[in-house]
C-alpha positions as CSV (number, residue, x, y, z in Angstrom):
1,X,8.0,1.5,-14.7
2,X,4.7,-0.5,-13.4
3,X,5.8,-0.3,-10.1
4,X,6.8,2.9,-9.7
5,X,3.3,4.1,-11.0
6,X,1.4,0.8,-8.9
7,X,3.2,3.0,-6.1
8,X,2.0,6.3,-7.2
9,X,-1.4,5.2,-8.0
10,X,-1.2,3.7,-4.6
11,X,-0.7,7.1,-3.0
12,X,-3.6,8.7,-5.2
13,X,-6.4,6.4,-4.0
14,X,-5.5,6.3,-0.3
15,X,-5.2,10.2,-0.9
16,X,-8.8,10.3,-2.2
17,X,-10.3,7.3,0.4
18,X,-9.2,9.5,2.9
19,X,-11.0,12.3,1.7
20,X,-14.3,10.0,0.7
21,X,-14.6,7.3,2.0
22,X,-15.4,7.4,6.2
23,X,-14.3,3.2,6.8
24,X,-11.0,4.0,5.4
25,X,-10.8,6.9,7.8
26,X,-11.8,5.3,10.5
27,X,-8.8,3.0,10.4
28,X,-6.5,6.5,10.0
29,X,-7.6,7.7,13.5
30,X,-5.2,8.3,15.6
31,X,-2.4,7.9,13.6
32,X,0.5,10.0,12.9
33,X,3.2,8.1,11.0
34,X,5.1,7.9,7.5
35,X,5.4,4.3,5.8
36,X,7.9,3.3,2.8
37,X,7.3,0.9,0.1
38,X,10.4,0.5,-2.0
39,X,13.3,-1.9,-3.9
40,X,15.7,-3.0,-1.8
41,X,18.4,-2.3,-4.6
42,X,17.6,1.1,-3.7
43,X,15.9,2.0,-7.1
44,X,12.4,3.0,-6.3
45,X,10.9,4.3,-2.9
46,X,8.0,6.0,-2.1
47,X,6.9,7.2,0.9
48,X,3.5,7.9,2.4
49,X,2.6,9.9,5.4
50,X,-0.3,9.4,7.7
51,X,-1.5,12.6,9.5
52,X,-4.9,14.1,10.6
53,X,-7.1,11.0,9.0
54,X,-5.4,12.1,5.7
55,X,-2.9,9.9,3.5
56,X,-0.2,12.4,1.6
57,X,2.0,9.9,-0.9
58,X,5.8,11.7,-1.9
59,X,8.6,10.5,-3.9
60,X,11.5,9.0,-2.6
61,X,12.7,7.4,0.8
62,X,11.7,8.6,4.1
63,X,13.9,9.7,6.7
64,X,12.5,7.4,9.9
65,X,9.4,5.4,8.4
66,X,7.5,3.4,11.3
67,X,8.1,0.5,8.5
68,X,9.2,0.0,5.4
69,X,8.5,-3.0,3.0
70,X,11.4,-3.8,0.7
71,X,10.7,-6.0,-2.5
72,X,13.8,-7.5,-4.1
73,X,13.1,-5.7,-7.3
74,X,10.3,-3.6,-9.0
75,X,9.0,-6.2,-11.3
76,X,8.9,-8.8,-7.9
77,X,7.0,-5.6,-6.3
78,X,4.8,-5.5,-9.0
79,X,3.7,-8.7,-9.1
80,X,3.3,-9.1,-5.4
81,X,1.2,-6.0,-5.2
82,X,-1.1,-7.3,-7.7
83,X,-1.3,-11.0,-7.0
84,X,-5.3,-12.3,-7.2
85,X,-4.0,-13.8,-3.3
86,X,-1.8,-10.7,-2.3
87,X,-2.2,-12.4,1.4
88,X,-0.4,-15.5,0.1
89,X,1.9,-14.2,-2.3
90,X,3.3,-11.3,0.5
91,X,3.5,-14.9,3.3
92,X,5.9,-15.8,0.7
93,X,8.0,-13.3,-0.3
94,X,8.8,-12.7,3.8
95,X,9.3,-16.6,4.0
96,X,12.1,-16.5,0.8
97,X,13.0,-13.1,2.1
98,X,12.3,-11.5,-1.1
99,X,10.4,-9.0,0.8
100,X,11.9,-7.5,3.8
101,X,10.0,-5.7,6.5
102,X,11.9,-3.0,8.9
103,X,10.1,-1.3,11.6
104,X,7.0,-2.2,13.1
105,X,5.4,-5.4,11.3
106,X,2.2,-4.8,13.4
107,X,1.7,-2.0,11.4
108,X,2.3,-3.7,8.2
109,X,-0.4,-5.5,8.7
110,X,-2.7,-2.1,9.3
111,X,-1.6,-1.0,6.2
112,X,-2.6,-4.3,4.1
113,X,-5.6,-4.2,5.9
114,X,-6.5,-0.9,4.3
115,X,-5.7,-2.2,0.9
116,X,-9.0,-3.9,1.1
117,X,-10.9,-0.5,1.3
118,X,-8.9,0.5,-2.1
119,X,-10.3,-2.0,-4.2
120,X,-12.7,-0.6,-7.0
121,X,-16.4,-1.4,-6.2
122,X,-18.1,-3.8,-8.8
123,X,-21.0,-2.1,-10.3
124,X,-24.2,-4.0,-10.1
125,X,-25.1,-6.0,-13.7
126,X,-28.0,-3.7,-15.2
127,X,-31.2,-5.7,-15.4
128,X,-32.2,-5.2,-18.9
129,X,-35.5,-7.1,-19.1
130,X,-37.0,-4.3,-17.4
């Protein structure tokens, strides 16, 4: 159940960083292509497609993603997805082949490099000694 919201959520904020925020759009240019992130037990899929600088996430598998990353269950997805070194913890999920990547891997890396832009900003401490 964390997952499969971690995956919906997922679609939500790329939806609005799309709209809002013009660094995360800038790395959308140019592209037109639909992504999967799902189980490989088949379970859970969700699919997100990339058109006109805009994100779009849906429900279930995609019919021809440019890639797909399969995690060997939700609760593995989970925890990958939301690893303090998500970097690290991805290197070795490929490496025990607990995640599996079909399609292009060049553009798996495009898309973890948009993750970064996702992250909620830290507010700045309030100086109260004002």
């Amino acid at each position: 159940m964390k997952f499969r919201f971690l995956l919906w959520m997922l679609g939500r904020m790329m939806a609005k960083a799309s709209r809002d925020n013009p660094a995360f759009r800038q790395q959308l240019a140019g592209k037109d292509l639909v992504f999967q992130l799902h189980t490989l037990d088949g379970k859970l899929a969700r699919h997100y497609i990339v058109r006109d600088d805009r994100v779009i996430g849906k429900r279930g598998p995609a019919v021809a993603p440019a890639f797909a990353l399969g995690f060997k269950d939700a609760t593995y997805g989970f925890a990958t997805m939301t690893a303090k070194n998500k970097q690290l913890a991805f290197m070795q999920g490929i490496q025990n082949k607990d995640i599996q990547i079909q399609g292009n891997p060049a553009l798996v890396i495009w898309f973890q490099g948009l993750t970064k832009y996702l992250a909620p900003k830290k507010k700045k401490p309030v100086d109260k000694a004002a």
